[in-house]
CHARMM internal coordinates of N, CA and C (Angstrom, degrees):
IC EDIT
DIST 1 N 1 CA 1.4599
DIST 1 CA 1 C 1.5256
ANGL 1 N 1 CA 1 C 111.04
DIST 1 C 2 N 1.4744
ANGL 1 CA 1 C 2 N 105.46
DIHE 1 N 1 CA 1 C 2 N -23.57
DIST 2 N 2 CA 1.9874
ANGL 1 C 2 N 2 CA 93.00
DIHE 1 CA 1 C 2 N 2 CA -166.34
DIST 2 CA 2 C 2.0048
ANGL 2 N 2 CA 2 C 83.65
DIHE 1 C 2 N 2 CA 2 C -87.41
DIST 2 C 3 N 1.2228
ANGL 2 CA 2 C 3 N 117.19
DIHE 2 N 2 CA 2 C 3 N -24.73
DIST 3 N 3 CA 1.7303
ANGL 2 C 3 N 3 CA 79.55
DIHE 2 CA 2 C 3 N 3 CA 173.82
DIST 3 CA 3 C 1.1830
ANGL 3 N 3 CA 3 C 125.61
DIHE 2 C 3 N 3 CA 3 C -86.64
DIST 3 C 4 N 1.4117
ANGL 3 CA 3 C 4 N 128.00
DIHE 3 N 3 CA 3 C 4 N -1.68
DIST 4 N 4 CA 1.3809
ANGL 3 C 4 N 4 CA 127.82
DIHE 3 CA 3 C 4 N 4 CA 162.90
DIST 4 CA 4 C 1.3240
ANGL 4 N 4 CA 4 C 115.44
DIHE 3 C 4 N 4 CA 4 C -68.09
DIST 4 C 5 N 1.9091
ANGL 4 CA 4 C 5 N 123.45
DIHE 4 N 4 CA 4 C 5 N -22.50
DIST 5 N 5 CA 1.2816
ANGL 4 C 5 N 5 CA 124.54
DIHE 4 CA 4 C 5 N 5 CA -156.43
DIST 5 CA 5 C 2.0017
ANGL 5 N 5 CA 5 C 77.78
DIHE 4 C 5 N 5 CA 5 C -85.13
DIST 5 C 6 N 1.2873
ANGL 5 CA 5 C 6 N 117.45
DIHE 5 N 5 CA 5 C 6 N -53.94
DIST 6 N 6 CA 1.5152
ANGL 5 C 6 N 6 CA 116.60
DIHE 5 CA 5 C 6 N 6 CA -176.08
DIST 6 CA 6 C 1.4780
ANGL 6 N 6 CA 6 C 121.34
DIHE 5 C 6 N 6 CA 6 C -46.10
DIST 6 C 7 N 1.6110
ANGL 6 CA 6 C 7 N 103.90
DIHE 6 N 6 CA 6 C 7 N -31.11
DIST 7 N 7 CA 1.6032
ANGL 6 C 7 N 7 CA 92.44
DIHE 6 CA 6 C 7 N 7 CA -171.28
DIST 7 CA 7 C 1.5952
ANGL 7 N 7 CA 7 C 102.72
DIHE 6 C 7 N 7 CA 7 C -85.64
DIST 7 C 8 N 1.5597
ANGL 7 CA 7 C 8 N 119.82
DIHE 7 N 7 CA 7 C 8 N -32.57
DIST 8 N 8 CA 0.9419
ANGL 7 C 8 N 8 CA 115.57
DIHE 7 CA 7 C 8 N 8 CA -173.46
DIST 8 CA 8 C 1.4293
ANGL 8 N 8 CA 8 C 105.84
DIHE 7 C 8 N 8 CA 8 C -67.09
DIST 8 C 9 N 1.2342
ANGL 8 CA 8 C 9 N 152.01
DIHE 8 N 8 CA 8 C 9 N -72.39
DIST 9 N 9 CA 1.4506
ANGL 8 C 9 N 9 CA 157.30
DIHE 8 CA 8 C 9 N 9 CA 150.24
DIST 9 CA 9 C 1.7290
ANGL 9 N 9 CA 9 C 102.81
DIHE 8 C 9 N 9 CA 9 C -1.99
DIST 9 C 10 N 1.4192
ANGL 9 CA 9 C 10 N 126.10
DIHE 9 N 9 CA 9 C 10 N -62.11
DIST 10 N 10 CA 1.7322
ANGL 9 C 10 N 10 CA 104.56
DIHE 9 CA 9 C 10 N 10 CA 161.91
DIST 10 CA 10 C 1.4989
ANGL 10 N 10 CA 10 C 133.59
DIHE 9 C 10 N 10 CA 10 C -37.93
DIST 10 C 11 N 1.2710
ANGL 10 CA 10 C 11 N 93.76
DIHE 10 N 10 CA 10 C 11 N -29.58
DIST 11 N 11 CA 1.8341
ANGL 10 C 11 N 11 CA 103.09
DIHE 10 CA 10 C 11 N 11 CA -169.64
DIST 11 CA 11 C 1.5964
ANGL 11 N 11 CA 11 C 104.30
DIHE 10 C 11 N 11 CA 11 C -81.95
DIST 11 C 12 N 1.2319
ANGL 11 CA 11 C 12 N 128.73
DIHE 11 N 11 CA 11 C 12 N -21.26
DIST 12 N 12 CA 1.4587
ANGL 11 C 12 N 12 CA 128.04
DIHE 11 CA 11 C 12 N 12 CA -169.34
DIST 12 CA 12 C 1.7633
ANGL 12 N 12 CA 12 C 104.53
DIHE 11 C 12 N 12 CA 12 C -82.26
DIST 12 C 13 N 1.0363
ANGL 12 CA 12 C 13 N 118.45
DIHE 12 N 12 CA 12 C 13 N 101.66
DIST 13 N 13 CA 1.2637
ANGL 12 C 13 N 13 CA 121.13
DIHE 12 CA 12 C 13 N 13 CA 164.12
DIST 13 CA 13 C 1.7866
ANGL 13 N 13 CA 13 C 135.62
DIHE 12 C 13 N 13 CA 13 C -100.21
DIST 13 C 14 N 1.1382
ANGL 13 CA 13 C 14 N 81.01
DIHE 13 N 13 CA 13 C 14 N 106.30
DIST 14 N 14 CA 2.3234
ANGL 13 C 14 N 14 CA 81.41
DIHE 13 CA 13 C 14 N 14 CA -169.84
DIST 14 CA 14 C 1.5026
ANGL 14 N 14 CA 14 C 105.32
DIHE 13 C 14 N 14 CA 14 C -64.90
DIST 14 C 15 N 1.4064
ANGL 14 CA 14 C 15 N 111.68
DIHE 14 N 14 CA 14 C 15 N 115.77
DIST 15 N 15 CA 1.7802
ANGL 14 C 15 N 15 CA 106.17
DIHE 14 CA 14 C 15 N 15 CA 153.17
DIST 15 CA 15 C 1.0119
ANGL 15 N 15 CA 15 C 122.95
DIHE 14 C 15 N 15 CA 15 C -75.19
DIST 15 C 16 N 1.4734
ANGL 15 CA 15 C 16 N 129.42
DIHE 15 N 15 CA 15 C 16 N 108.28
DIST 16 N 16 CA 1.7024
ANGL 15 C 16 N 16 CA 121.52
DIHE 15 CA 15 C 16 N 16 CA 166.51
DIST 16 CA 16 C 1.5366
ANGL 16 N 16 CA 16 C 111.99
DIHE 15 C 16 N 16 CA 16 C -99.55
DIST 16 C 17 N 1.4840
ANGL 16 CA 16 C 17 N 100.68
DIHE 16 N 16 CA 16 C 17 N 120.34
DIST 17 N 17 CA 1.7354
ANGL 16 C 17 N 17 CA 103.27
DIHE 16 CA 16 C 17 N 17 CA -175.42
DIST 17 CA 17 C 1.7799
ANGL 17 N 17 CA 17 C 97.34
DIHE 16 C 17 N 17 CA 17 C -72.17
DIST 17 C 18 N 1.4816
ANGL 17 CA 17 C 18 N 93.51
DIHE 17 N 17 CA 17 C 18 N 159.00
DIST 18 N 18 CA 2.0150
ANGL 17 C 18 N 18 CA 99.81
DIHE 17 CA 17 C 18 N 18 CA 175.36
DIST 18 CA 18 C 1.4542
ANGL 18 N 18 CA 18 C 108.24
DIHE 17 C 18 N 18 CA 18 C -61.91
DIST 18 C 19 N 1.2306
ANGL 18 CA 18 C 19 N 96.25
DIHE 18 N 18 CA 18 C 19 N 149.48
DIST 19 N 19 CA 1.7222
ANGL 18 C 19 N 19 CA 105.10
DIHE 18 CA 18 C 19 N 19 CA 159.71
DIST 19 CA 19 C 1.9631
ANGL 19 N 19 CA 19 C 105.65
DIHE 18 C 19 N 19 CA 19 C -38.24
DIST 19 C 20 N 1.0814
ANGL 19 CA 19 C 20 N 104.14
DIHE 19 N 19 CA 19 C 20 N 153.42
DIST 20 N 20 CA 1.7100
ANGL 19 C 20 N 20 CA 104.35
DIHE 19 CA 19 C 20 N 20 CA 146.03
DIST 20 CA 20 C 1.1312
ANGL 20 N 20 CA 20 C 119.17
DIHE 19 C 20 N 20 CA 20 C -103.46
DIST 20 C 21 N 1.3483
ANGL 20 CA 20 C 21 N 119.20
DIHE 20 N 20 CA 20 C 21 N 137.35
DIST 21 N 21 CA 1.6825
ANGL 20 C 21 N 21 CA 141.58
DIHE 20 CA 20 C 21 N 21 CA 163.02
DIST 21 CA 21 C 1.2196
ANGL 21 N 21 CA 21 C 113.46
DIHE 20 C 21 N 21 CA 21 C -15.15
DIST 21 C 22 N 1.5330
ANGL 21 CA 21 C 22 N 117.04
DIHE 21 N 21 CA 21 C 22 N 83.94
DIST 22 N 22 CA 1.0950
ANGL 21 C 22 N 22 CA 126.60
DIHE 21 CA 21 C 22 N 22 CA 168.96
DIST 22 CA 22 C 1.7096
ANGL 22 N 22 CA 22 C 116.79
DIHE 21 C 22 N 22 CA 22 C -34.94
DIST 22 C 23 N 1.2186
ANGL 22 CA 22 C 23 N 122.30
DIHE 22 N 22 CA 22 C 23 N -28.34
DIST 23 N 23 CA 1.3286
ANGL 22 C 23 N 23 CA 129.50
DIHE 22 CA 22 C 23 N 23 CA -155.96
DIST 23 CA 23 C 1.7745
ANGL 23 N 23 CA 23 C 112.11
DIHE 22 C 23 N 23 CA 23 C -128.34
DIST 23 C 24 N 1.6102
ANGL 23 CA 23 C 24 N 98.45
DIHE 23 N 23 CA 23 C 24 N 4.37
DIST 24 N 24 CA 1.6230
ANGL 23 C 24 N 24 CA 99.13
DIHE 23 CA 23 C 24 N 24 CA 149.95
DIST 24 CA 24 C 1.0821
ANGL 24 N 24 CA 24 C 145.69
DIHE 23 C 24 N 24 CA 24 C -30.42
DIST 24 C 25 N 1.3794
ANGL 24 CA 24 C 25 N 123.09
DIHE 24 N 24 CA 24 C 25 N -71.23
DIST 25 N 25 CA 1.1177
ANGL 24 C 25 N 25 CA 122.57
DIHE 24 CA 24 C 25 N 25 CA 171.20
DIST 25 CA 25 C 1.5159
ANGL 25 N 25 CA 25 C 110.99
DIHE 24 C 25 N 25 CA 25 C -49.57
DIST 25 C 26 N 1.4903
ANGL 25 CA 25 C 26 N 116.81
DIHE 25 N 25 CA 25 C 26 N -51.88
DIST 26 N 26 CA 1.4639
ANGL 25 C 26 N 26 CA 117.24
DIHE 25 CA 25 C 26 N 26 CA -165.29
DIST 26 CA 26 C 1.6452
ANGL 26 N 26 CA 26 C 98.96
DIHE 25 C 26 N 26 CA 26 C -47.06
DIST 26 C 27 N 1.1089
ANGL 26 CA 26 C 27 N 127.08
DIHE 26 N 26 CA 26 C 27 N -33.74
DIST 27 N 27 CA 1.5293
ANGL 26 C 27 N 27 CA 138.07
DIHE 26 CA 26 C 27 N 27 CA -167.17
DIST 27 CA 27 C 1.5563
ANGL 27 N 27 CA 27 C 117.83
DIHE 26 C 27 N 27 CA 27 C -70.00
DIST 27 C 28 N 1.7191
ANGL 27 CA 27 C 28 N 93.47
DIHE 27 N 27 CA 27 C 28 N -35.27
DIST 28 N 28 CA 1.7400
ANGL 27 C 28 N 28 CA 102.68
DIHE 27 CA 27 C 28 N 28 CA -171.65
DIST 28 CA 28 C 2.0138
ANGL 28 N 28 CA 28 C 98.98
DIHE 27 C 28 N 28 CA 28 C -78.64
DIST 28 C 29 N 1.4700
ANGL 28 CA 28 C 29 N 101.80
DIHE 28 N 28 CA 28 C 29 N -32.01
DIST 29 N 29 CA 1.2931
ANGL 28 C 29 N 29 CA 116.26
DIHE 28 CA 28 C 29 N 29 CA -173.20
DIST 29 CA 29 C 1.4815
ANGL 29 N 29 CA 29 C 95.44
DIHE 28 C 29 N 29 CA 29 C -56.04
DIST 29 C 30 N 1.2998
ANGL 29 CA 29 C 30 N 112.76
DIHE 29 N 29 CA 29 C 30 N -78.64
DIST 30 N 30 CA 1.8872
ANGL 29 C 30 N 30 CA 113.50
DIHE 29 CA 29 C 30 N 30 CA 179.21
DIST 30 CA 30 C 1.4777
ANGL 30 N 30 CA 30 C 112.75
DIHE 29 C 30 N 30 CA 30 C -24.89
DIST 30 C 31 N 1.3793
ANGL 30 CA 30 C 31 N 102.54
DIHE 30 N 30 CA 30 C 31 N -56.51
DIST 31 N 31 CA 1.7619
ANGL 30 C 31 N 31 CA 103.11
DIHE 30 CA 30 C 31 N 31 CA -168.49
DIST 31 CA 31 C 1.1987
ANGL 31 N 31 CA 31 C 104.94
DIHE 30 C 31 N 31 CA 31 C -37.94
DIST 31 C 32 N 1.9990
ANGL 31 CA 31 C 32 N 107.07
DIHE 31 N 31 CA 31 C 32 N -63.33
DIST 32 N 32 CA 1.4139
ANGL 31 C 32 N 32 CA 108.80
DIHE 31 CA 31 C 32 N 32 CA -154.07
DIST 32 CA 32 C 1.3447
ANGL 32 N 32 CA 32 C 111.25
DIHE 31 C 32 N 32 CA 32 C -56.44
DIST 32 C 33 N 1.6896
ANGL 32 CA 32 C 33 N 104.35
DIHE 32 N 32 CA 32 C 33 N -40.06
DIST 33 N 33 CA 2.2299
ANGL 32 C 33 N 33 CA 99.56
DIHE 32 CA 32 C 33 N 33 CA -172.87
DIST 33 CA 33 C 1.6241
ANGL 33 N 33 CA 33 C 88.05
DIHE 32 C 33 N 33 CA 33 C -40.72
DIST 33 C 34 N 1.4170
ANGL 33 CA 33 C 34 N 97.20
DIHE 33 N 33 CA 33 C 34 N -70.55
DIST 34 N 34 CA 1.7754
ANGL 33 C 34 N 34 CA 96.08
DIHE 33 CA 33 C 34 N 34 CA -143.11
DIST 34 CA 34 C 1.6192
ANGL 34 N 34 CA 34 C 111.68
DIHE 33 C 34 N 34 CA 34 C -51.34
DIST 34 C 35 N 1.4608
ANGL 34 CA 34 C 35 N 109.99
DIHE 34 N 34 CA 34 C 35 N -7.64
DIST 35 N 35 CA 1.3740
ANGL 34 C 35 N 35 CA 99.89
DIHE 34 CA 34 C 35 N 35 CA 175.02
DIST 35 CA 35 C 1.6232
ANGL 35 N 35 CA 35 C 109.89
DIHE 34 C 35 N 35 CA 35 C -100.69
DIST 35 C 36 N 1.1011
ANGL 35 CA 35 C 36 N 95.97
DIHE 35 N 35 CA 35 C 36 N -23.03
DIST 36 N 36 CA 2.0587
ANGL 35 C 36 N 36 CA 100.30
DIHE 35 CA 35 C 36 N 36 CA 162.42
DIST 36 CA 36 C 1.7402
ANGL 36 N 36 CA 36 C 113.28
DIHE 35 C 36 N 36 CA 36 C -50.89
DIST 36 C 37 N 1.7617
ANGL 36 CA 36 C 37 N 107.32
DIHE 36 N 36 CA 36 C 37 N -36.64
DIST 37 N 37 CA 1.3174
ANGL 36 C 37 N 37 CA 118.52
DIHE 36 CA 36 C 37 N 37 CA -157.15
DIST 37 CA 37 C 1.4971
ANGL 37 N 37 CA 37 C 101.31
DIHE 36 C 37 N 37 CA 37 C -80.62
DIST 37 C 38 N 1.5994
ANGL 37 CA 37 C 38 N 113.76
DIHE 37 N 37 CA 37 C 38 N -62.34
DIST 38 N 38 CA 1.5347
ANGL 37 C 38 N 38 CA 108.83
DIHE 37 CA 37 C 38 N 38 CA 147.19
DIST 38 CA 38 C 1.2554
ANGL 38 N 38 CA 38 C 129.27
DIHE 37 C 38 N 38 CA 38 C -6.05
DIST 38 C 39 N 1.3403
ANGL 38 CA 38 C 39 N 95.93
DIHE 38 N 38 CA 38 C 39 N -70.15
DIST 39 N 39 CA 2.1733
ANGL 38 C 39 N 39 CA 93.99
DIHE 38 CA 38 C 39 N 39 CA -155.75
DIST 39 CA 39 C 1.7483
ANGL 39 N 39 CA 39 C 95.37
DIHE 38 C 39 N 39 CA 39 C -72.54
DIST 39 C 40 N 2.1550
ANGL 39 CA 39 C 40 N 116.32
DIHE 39 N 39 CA 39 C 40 N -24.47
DIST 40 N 40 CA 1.5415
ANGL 39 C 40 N 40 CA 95.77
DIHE 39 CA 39 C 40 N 40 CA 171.05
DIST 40 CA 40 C 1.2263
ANGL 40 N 40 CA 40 C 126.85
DIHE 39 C 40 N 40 CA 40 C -53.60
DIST 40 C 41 N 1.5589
ANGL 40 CA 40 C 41 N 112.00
DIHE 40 N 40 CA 40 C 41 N -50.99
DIST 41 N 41 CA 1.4429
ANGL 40 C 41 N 41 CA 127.64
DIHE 40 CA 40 C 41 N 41 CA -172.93
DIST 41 CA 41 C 0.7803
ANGL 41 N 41 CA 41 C 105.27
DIHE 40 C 41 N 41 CA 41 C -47.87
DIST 41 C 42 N 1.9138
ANGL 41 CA 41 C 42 N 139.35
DIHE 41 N 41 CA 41 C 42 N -36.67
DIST 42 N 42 CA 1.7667
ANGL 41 C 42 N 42 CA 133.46
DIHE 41 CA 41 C 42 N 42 CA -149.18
DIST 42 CA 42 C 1.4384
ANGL 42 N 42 CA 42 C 91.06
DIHE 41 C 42 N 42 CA 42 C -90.96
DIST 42 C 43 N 1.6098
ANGL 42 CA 42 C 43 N 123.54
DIHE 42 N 42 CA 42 C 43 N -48.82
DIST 43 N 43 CA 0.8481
ANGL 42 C 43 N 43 CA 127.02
DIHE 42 CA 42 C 43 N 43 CA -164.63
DIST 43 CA 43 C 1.8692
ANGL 43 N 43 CA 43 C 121.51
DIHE 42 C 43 N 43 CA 43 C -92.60
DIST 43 C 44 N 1.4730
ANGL 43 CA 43 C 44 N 106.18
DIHE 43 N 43 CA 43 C 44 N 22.56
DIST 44 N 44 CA 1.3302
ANGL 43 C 44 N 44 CA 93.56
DIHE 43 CA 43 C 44 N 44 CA -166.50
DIST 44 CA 44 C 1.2979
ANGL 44 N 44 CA 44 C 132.05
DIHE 43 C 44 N 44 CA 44 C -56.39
DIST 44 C 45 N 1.3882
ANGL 44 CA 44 C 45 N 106.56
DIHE 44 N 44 CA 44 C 45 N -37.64
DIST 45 N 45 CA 1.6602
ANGL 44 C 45 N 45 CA 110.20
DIHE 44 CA 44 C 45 N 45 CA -176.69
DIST 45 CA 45 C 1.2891
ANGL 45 N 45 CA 45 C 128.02
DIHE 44 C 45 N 45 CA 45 C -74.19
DIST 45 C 46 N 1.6877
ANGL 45 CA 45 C 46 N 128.48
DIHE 45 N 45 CA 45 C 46 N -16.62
DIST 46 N 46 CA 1.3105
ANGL 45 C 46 N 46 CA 137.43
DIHE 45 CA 45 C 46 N 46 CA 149.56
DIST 46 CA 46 C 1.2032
ANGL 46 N 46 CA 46 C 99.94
DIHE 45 C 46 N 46 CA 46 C -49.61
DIST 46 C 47 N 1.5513
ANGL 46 CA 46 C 47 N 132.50
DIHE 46 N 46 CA 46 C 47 N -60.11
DIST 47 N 47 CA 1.5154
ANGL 46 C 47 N 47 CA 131.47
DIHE 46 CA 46 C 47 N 47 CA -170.87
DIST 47 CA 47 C 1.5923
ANGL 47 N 47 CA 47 C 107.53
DIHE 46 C 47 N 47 CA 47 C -57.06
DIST 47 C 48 N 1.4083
ANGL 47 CA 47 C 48 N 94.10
DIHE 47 N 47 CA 47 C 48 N -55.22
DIST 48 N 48 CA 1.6232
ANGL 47 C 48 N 48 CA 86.83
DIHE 47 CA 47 C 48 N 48 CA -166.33
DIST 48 CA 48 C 1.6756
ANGL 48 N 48 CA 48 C 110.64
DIHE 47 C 48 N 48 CA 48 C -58.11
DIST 48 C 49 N 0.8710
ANGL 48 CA 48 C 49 N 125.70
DIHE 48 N 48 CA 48 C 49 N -44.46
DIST 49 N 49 CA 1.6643
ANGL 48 C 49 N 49 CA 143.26
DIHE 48 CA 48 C 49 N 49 CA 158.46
DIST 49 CA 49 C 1.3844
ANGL 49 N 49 CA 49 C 125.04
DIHE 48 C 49 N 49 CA 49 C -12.74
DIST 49 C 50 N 1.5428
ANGL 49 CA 49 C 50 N 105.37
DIHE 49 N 49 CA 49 C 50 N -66.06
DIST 50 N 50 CA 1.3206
ANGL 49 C 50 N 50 CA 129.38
DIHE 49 CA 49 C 50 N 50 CA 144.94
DIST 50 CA 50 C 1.5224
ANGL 50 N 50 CA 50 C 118.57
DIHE 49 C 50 N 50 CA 50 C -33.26
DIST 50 C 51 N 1.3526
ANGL 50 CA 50 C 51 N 116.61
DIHE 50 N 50 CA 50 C 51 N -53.23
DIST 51 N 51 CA 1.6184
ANGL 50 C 51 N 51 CA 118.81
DIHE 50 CA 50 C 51 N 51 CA -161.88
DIST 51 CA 51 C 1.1248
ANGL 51 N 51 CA 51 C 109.83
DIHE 50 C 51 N 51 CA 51 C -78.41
DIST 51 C 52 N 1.6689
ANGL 51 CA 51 C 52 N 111.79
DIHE 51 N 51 CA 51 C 52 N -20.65
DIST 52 N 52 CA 1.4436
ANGL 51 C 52 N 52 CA 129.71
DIHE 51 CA 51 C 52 N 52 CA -168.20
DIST 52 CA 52 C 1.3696
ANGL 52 N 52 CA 52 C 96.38
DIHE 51 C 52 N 52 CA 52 C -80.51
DIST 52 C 53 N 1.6386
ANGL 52 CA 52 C 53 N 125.20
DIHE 52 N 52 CA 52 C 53 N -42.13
DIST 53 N 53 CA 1.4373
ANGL 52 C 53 N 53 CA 100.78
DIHE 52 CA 52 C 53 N 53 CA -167.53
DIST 53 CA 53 C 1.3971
ANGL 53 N 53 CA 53 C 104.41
DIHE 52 C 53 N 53 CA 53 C -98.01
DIST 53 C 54 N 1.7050
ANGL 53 CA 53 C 54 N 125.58
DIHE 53 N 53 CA 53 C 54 N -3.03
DIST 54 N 54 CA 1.3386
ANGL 53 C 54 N 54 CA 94.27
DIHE 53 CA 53 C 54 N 54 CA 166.17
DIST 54 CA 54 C 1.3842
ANGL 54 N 54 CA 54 C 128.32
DIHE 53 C 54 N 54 CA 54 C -91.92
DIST 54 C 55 N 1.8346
ANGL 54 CA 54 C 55 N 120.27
DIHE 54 N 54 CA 54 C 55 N 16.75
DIST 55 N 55 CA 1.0969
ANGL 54 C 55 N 55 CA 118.36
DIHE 54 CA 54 C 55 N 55 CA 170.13
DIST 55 CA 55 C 1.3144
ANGL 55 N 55 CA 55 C 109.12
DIHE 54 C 55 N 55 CA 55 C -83.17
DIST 55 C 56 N 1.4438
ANGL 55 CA 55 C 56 N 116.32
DIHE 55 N 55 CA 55 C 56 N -31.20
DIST 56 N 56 CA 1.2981
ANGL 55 C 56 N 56 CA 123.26
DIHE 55 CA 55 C 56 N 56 CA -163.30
DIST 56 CA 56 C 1.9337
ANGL 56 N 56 CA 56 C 91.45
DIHE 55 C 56 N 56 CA 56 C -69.92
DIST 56 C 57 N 0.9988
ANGL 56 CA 56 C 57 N 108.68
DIHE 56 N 56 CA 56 C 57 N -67.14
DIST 57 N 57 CA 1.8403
ANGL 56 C 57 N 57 CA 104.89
DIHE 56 CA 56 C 57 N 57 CA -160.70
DIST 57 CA 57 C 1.7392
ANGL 57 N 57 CA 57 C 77.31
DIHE 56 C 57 N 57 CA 57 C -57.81
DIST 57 C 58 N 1.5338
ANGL 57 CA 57 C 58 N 154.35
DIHE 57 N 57 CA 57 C 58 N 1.97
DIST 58 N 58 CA 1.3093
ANGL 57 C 58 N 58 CA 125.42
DIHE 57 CA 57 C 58 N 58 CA 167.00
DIST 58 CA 58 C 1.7461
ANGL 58 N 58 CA 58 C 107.12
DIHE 57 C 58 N 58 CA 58 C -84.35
DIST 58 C 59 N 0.8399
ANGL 58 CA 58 C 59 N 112.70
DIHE 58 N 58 CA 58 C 59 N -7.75
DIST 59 N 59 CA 1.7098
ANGL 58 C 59 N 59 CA 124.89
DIHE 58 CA 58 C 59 N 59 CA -169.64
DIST 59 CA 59 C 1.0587
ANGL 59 N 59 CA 59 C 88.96
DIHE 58 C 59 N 59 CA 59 C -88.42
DIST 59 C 60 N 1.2787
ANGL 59 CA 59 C 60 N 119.72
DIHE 59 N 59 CA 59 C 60 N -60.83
DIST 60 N 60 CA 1.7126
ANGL 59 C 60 N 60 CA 111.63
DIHE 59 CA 59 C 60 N 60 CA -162.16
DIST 60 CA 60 C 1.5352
ANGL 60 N 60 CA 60 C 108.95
DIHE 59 C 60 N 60 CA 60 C -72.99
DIST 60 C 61 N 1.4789
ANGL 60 CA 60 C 61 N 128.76
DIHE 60 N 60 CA 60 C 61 N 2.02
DIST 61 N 61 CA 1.5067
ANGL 60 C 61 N 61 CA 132.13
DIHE 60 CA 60 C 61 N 61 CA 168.07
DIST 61 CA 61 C 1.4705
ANGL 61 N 61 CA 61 C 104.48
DIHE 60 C 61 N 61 CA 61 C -79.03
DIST 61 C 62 N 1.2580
ANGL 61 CA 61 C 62 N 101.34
DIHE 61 N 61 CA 61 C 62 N -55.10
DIST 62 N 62 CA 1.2127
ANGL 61 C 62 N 62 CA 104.93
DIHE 61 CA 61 C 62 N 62 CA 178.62
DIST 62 CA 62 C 1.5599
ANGL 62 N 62 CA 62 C 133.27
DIHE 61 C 62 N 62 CA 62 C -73.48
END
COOR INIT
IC SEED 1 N 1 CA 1 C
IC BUILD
């Protein structure tokens, strides 16, 4: 019986999946700025354009 208890006990194998990336999210967070920061830079002068006229119609409220 104790070598049946041995062979059987070889055959049992535990899968332990990895931790996950503690620091994922922090990672997805970076991407997005720098890809937020991108699309400002490409697009600045539509933006800036924009900002220009909604200060201006704020001037003229005021």
């Amino acid at each position: 019986s104790e070598a049946n208890a041995i062979r059987e006990n070889s055959n049992i194998q535990i899968k332990e999946s990895p931790a996950p990336d503690p620091n994922r999210w922090r990672y997805a967070f970076y991407v997005s700025l720098l890809f937020v920061a991108v699309l400002l830079y490409l697009k600045r002068v539509p933006i800036l354009n924009w900002i220009k006229k909604i200060l201006a119609g704020l001037r003229r409220i005021f």
